[in-house]
PDB file with one MODEL, atoms N, CA, C and O in Angstrom:
MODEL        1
ATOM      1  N   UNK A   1      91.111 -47.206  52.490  1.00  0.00           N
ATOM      2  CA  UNK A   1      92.002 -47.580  51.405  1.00  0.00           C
ATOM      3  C   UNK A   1      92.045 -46.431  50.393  1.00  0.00           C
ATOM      4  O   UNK A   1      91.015 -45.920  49.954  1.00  0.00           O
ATOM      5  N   UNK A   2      92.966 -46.140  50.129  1.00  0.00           N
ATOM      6  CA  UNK A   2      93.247 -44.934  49.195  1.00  0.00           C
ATOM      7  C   UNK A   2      93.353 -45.588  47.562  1.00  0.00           C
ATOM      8  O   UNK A   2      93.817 -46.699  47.307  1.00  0.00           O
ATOM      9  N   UNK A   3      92.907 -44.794  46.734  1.00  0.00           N
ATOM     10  CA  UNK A   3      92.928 -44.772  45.595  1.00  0.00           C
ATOM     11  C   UNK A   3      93.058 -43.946  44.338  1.00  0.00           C
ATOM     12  O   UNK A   3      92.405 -43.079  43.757  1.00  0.00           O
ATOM     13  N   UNK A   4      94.653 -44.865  44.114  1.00  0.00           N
ATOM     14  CA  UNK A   4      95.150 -43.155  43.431  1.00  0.00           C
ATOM     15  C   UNK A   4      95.139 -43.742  41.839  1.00  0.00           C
ATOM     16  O   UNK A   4      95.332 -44.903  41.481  1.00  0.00           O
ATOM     17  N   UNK A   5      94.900 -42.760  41.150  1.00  0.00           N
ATOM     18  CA  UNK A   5      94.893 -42.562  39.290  1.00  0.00           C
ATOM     19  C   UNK A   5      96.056 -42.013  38.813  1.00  0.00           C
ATOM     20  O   UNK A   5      96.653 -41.194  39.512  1.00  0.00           O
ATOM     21  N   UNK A   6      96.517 -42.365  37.623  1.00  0.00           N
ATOM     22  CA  UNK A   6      97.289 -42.033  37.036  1.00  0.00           C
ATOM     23  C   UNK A   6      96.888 -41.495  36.024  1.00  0.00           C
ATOM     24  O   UNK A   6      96.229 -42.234  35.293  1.00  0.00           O
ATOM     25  N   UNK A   7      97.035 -40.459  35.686  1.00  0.00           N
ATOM     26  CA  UNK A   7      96.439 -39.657  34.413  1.00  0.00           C
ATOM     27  C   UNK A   7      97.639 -39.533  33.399  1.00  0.00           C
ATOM     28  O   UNK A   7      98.760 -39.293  33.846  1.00  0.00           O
ATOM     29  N   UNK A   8      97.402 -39.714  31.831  1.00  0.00           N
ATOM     30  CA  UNK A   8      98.486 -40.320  31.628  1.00  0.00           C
ATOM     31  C   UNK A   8      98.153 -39.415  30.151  1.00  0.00           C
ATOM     32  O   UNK A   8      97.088 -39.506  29.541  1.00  0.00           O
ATOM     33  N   UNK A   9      99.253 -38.578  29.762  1.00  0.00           N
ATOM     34  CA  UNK A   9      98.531 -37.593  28.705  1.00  0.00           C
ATOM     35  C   UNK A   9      99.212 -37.578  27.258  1.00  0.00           C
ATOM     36  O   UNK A   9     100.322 -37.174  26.908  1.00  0.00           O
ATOM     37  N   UNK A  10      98.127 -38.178  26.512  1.00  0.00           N
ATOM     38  CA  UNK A  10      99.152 -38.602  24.890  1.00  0.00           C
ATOM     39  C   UNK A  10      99.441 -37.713  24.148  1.00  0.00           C
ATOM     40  O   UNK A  10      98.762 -36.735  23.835  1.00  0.00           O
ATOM     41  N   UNK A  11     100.865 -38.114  23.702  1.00  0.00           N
ATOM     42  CA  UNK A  11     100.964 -36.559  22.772  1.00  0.00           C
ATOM     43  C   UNK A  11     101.283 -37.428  21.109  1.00  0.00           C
ATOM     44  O   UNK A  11     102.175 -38.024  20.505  1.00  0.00           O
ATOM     45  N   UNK A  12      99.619 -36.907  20.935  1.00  0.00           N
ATOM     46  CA  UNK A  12      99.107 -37.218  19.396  1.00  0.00           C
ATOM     47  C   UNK A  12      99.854 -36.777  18.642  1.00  0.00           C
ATOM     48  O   UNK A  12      99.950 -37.526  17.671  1.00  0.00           O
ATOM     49  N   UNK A  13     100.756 -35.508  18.533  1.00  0.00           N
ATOM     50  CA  UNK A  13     101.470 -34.759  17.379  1.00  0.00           C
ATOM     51  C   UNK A  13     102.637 -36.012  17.397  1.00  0.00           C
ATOM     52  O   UNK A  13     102.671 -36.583  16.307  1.00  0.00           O
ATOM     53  N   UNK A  14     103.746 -36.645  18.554  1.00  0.00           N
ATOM     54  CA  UNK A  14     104.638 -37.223  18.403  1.00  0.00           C
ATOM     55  C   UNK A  14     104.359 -38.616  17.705  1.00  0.00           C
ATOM     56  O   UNK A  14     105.348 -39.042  17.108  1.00  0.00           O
ATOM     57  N   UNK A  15     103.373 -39.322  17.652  1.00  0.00           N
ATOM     58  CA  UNK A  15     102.740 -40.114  17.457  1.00  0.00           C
ATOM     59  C   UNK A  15     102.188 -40.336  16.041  1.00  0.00           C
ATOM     60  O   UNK A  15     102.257 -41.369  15.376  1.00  0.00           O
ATOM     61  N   UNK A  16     101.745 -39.411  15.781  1.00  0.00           N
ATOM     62  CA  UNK A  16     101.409 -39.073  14.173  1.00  0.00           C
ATOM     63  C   UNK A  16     102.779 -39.278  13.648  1.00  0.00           C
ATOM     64  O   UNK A  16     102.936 -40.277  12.946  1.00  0.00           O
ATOM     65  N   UNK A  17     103.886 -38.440  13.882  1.00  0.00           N
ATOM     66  CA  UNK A  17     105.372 -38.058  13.753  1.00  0.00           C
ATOM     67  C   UNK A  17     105.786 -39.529  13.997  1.00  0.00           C
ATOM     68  O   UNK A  17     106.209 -40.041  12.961  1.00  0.00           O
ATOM     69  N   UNK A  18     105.787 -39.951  14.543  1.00  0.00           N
ATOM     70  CA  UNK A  18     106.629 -41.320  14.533  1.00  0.00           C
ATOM     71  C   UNK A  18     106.155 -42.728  13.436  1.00  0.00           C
ATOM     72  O   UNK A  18     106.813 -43.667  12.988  1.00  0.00           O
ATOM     73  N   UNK A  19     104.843 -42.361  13.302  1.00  0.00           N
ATOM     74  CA  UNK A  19     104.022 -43.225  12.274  1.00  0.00           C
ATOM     75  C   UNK A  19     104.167 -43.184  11.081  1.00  0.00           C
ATOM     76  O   UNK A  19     104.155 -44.116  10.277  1.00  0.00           O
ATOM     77  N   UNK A  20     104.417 -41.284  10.788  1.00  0.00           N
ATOM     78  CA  UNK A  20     104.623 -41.021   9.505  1.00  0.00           C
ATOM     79  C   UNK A  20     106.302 -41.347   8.734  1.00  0.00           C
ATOM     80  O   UNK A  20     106.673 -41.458   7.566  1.00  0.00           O
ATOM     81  N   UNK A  21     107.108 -41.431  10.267  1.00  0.00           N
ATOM     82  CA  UNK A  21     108.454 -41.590  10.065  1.00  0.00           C
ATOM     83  C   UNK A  21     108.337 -43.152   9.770  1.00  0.00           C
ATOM     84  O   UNK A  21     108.670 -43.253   8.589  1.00  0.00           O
ATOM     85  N   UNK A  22     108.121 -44.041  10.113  1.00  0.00           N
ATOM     86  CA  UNK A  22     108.158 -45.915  10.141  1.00  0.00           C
ATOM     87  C   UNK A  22     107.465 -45.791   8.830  1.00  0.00           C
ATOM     88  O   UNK A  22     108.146 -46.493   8.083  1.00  0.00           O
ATOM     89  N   UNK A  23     106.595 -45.343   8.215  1.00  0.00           N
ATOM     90  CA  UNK A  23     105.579 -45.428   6.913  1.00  0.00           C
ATOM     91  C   UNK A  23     106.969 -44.996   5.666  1.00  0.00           C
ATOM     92  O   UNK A  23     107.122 -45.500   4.554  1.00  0.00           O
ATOM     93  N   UNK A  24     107.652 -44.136   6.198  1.00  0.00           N
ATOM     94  CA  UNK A  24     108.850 -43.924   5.039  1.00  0.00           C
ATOM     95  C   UNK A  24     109.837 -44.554   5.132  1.00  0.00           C
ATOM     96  O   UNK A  24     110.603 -44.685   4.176  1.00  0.00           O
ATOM     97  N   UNK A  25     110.053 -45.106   6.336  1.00  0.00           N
ATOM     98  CA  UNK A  25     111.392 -46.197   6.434  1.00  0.00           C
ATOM     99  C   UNK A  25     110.827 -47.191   5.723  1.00  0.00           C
ATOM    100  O   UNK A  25     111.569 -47.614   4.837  1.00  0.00           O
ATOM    101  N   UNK A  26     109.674 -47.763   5.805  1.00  0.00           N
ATOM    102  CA  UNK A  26     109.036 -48.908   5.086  1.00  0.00           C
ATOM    103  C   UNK A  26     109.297 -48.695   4.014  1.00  0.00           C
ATOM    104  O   UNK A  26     110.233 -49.367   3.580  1.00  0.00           O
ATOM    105  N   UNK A  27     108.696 -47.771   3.126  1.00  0.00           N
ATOM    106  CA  UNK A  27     108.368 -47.334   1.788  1.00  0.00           C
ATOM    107  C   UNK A  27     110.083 -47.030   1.486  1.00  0.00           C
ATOM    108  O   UNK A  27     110.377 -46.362   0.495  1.00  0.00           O
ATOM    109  N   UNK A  28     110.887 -47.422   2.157  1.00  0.00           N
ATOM    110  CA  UNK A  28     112.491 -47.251   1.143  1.00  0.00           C
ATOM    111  C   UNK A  28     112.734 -48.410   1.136  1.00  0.00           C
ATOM    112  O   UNK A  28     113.333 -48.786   0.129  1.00  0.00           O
ATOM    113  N   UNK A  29     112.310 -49.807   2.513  1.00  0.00           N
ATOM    114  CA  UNK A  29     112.799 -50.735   2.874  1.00  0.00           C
ATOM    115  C   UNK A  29     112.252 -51.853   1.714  1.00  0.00           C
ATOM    116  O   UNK A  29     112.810 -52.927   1.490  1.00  0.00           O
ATOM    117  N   UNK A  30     110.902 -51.297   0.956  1.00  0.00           N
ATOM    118  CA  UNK A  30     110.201 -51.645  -0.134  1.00  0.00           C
ATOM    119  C   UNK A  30     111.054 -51.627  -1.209  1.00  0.00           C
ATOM    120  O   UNK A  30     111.392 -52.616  -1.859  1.00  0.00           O
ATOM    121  N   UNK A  31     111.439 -50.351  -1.413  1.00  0.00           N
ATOM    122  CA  UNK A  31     112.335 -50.284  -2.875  1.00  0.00           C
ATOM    123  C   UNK A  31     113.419 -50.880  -2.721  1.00  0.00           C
ATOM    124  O   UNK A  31     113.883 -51.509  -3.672  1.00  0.00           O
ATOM    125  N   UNK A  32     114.119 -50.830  -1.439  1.00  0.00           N
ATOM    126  CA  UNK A  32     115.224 -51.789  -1.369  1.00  0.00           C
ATOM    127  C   UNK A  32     115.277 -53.654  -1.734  1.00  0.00           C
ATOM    128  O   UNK A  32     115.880 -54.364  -2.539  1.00  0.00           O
ATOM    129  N   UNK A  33     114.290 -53.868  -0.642  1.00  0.00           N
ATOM    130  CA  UNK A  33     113.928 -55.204  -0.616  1.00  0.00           C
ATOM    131  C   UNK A  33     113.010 -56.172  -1.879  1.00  0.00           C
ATOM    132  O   UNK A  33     113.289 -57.288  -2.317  1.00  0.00           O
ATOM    133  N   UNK A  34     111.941 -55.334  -2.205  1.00  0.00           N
ATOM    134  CA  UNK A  34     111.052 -55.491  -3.008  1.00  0.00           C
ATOM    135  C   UNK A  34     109.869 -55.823  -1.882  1.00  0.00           C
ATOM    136  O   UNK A  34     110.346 -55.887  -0.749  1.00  0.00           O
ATOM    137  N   UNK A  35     108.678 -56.009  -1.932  1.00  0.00           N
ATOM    138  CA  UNK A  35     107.423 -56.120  -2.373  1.00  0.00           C
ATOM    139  C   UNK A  35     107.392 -56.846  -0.901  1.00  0.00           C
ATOM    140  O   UNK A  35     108.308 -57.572  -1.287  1.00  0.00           O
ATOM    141  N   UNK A  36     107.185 -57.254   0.295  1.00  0.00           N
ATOM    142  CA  UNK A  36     107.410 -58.566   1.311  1.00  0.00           C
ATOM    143  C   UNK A  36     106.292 -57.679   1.808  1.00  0.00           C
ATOM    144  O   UNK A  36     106.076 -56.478   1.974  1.00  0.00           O
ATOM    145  N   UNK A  37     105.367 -59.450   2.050  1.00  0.00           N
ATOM    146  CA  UNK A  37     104.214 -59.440   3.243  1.00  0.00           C
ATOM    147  C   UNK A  37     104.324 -58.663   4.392  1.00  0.00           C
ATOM    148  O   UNK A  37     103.411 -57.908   4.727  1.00  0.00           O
ATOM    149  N   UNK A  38     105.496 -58.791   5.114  1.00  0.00           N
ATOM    150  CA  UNK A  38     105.182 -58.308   6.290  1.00  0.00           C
ATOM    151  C   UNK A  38     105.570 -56.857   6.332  1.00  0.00           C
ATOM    152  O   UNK A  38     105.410 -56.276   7.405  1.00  0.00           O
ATOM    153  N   UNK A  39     105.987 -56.294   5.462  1.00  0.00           N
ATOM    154  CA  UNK A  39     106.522 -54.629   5.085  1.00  0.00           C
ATOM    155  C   UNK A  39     105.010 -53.867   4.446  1.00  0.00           C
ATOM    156  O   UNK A  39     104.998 -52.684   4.789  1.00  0.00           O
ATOM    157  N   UNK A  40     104.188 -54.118   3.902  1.00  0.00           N
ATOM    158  CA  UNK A  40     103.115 -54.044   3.346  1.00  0.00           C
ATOM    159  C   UNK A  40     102.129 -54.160   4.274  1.00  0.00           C
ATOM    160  O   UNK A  40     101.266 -53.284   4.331  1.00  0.00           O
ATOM    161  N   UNK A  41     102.099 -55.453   5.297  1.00  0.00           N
ATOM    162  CA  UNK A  41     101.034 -55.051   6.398  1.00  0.00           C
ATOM    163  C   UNK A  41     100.948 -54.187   7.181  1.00  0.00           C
ATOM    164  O   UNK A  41      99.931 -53.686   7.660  1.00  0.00           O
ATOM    165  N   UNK A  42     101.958 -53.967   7.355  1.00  0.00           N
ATOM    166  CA  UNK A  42     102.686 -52.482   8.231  1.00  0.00           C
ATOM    167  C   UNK A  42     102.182 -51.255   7.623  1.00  0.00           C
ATOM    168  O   UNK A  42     101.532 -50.376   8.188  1.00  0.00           O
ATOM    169  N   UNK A  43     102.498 -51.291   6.603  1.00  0.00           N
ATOM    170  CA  UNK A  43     101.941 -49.898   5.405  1.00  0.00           C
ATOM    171  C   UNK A  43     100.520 -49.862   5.932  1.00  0.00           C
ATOM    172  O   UNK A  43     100.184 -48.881   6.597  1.00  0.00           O
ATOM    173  N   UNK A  44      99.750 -50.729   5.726  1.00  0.00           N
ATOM    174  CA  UNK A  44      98.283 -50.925   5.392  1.00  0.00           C
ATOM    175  C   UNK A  44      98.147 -50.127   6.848  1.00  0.00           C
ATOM    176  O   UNK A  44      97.816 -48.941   6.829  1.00  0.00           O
ATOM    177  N   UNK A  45      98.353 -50.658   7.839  1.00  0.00           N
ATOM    178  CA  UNK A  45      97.643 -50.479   9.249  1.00  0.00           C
ATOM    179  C   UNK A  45      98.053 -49.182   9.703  1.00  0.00           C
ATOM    180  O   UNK A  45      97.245 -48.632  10.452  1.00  0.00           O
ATOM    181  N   UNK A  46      99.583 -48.270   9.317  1.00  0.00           N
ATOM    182  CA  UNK A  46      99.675 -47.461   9.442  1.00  0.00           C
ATOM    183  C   UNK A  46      99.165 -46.250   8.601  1.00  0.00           C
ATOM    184  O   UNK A  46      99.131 -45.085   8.998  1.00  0.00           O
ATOM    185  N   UNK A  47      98.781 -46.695   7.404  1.00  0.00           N
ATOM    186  CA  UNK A  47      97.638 -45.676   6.274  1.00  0.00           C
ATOM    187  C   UNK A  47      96.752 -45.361   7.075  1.00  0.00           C
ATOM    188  O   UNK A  47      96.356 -44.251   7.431  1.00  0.00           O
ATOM    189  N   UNK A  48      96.260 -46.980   7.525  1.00  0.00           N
ATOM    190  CA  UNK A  48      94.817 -46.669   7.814  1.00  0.00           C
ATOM    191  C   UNK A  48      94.918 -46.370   9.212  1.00  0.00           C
ATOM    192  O   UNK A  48      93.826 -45.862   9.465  1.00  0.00           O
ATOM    193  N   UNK A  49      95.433 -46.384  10.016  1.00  0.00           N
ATOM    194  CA  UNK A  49      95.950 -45.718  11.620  1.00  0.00           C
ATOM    195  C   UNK A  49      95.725 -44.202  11.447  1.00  0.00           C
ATOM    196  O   UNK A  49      94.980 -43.559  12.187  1.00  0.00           O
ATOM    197  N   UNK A  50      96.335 -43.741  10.547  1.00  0.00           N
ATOM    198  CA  UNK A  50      96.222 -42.263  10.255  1.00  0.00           C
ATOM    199  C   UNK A  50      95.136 -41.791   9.938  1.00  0.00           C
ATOM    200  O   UNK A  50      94.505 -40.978  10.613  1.00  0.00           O
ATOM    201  N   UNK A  51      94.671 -42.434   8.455  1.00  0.00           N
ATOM    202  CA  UNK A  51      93.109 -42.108   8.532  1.00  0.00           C
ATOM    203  C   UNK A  51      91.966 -41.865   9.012  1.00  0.00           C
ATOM    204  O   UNK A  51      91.102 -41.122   8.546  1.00  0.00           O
ATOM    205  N   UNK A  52      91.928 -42.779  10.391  1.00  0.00           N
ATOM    206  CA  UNK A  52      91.388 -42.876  11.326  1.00  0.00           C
ATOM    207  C   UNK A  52      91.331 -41.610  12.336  1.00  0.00           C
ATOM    208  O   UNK A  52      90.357 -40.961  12.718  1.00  0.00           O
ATOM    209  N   UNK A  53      92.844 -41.467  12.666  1.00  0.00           N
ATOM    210  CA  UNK A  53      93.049 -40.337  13.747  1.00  0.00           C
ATOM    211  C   UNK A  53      92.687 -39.287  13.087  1.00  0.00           C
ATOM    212  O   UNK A  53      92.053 -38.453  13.733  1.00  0.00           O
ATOM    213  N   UNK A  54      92.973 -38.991  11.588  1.00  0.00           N
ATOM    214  CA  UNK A  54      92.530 -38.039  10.809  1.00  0.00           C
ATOM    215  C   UNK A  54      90.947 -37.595  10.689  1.00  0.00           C
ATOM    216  O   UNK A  54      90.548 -36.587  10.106  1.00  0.00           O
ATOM    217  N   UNK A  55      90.396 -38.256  11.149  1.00  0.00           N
ATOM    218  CA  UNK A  55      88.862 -38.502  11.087  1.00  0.00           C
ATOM    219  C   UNK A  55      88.331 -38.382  12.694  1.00  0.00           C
ATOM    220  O   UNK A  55      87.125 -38.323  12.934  1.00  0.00           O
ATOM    221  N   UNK A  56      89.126 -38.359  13.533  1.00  0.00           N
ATOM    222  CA  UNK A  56      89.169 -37.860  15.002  1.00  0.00           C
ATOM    223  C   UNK A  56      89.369 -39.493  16.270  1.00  0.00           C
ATOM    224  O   UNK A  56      89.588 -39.710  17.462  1.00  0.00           O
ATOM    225  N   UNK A  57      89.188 -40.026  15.375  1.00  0.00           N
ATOM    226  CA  UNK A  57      89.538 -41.350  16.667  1.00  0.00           C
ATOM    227  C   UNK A  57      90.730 -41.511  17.490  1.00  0.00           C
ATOM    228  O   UNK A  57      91.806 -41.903  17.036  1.00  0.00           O
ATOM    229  N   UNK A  58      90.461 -41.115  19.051  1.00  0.00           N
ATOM    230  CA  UNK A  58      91.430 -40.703  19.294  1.00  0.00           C
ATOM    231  C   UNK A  58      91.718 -42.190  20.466  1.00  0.00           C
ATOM    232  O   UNK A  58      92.391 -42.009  21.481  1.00  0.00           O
ATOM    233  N   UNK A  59      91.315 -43.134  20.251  1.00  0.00           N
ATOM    234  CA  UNK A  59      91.313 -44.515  21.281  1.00  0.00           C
ATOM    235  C   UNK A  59      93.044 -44.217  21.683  1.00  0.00           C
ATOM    236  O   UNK A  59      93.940 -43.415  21.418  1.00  0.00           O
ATOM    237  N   UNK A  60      92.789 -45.498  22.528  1.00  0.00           N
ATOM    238  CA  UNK A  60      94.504 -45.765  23.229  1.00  0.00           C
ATOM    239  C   UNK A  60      95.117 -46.561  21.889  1.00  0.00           C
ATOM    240  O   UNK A  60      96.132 -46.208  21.289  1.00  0.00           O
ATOM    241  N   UNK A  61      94.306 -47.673  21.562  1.00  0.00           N
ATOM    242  CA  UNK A  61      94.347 -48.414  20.717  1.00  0.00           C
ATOM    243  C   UNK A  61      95.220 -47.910  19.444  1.00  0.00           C
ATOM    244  O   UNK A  61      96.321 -48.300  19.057  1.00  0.00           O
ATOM    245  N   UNK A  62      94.179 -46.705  18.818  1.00  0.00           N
ATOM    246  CA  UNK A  62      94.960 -46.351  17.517  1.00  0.00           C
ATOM    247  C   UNK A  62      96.044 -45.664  18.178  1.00  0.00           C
ATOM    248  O   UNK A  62      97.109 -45.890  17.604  1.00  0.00           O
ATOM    249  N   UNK A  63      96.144 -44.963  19.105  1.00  0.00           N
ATOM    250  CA  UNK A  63      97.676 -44.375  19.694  1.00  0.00           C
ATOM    251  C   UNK A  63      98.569 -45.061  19.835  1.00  0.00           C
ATOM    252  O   UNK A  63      99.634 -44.579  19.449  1.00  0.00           O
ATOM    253  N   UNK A  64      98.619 -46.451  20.421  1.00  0.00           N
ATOM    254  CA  UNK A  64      99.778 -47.278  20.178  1.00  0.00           C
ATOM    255  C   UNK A  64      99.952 -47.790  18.717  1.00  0.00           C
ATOM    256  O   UNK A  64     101.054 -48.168  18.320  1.00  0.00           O
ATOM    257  N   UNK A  65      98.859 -47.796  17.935  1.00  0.00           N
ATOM    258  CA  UNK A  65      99.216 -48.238  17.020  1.00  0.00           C
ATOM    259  C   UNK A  65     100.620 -47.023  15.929  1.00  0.00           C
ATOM    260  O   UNK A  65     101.673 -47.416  15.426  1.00  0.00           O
ATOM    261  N   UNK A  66     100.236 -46.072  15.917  1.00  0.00           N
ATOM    262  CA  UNK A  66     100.431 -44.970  15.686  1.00  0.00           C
ATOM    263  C   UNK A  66     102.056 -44.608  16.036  1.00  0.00           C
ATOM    264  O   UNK A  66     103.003 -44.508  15.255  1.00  0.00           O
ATOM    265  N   UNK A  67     102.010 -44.441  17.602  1.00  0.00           N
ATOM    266  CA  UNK A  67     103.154 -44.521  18.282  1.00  0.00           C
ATOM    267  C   UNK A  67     104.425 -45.136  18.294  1.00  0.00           C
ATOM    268  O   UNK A  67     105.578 -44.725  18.430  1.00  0.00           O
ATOM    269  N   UNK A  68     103.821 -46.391  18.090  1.00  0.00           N
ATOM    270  CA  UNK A  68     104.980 -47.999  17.565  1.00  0.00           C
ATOM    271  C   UNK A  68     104.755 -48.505  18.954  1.00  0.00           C
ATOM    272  O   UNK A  68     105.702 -49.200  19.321  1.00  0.00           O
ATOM    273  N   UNK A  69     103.973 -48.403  19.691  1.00  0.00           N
ATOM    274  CA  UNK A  69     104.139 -49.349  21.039  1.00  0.00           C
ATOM    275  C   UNK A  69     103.856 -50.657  20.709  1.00  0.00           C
ATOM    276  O   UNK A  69     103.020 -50.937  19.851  1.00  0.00           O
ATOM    277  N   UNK A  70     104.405 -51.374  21.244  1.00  0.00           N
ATOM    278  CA  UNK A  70     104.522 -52.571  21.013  1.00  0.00           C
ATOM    279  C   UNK A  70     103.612 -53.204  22.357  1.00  0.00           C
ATOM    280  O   UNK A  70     103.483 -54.420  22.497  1.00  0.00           O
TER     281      UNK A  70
ENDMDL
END
C-alpha cells in the first residue's frame, strides 16, 4: 500500500497581508457602523493573531486564523 503526503507550504507574508487588510476594513466598518460585538471580536483575535505570529508562533491554527480561512 502506498503512502503519499502532501506537503503543503504557507505563505506567512500573504497571510499577515490579508489579516492586516480585514483589521482595516473592520476599523472603517467601526466608524461607519459604530461600536458592534461582532466587529470588535474580530479586531481582538486578529490583534492578537498577529502578536502571536509576531512572537514566532507559526501553528496551522494561527495561519488560518490570520489568513481568513474559514
Amino acid at each position: 500500500m502506498e503512502c503519499t503526503q502532501e506537503i503543503i507550504t504557507l505563505d506567512w507574508n500573504q497571510a499577515v497581508n490579508n489579516a492586516k487588510e480585514e483589521l482595516k476594513a473592520l476599523k472603517q466598518m467601526e466608524i461607519i457602523f459604530g461600536n458592534t460585538i461582532t466587529i470588535m471580536t474580530r479586531v481582538v483575535i486578529i490583534e492578537e493573531a498577529l502578536k502571536k505570529h509576531a512572537k514566532g508562533d507559526n501553528s496551522i491554527e494561527l495561519y488560518q486564523l490570520l489568513a481568513g480561512v474559514q
